[in-house]
C-alpha positions in Angstrom: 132.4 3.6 -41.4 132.9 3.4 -37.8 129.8 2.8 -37.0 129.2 0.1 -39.3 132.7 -1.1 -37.8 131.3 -1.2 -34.6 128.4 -3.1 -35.5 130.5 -5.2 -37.3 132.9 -6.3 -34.1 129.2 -6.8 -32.1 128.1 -9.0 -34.7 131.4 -10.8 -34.7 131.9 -11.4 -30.8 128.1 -12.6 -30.4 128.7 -15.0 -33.5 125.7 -14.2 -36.1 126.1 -13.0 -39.6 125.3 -9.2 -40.2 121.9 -9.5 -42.7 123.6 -5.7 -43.8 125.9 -7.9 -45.8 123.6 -9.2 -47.9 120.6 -6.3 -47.8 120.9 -5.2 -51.4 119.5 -1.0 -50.1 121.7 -1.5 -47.3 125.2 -2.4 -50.0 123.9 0.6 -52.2 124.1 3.1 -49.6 127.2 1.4 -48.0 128.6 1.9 -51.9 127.9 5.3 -51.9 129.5 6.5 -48.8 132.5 4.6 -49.8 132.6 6.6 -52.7 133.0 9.6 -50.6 135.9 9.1 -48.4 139.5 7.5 -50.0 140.1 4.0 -48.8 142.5 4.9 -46.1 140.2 6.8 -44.2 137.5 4.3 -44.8 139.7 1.4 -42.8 141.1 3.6 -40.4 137.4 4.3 -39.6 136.3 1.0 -39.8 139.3 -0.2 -37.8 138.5 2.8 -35.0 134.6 1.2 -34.7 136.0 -1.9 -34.3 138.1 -1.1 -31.2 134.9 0.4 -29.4 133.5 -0.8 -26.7 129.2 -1.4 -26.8 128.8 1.6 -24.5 131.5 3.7 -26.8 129.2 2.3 -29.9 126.0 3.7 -28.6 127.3 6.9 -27.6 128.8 7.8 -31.1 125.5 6.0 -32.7 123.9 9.2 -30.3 126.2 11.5 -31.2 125.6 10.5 -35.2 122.1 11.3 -34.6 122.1 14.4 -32.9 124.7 16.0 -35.4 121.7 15.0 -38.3 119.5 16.3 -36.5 121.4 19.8 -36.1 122.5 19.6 -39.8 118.6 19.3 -40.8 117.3 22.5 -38.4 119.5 24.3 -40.0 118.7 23.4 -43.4 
């Protein structure tokens, strides 16, 4: 959520339309981990991506990544 936040606010402030709105895989899978968390957490996250910076964006978007790729080794 505060990813998609973040990518939100980028969106936003260079004025286009995210395409994720309308992706039909991209609203399942947005579904789904809304279904995970309870709504408060899900706009406090969303609200927290959307106070990031770019460079604050890409670092989590790194973070994200490299915390996959530790959940998978161990796997």
């Amino acid at each position: 959520a505060q990813l998609k936040g973040a990518a939100e606010n980028l969106m936003d402030t260079m004025g286009l339309t995210p395409w994720t709105n309308t992706h039909p895989f991209v609203q399942m899978i947005h579904q789904y981990i809304r279904s995970q968390v309870d709504e408060q957490s899900w706009e406090a996250a969303l609200a927290a991506g959307r106070a990031l910076t770019v460079e604050q964006a890409i670092d989590l978007a790194y973070q994200q990544q490299e915390s996959m790729r530790t959940d998978e080794s161990q796997e």
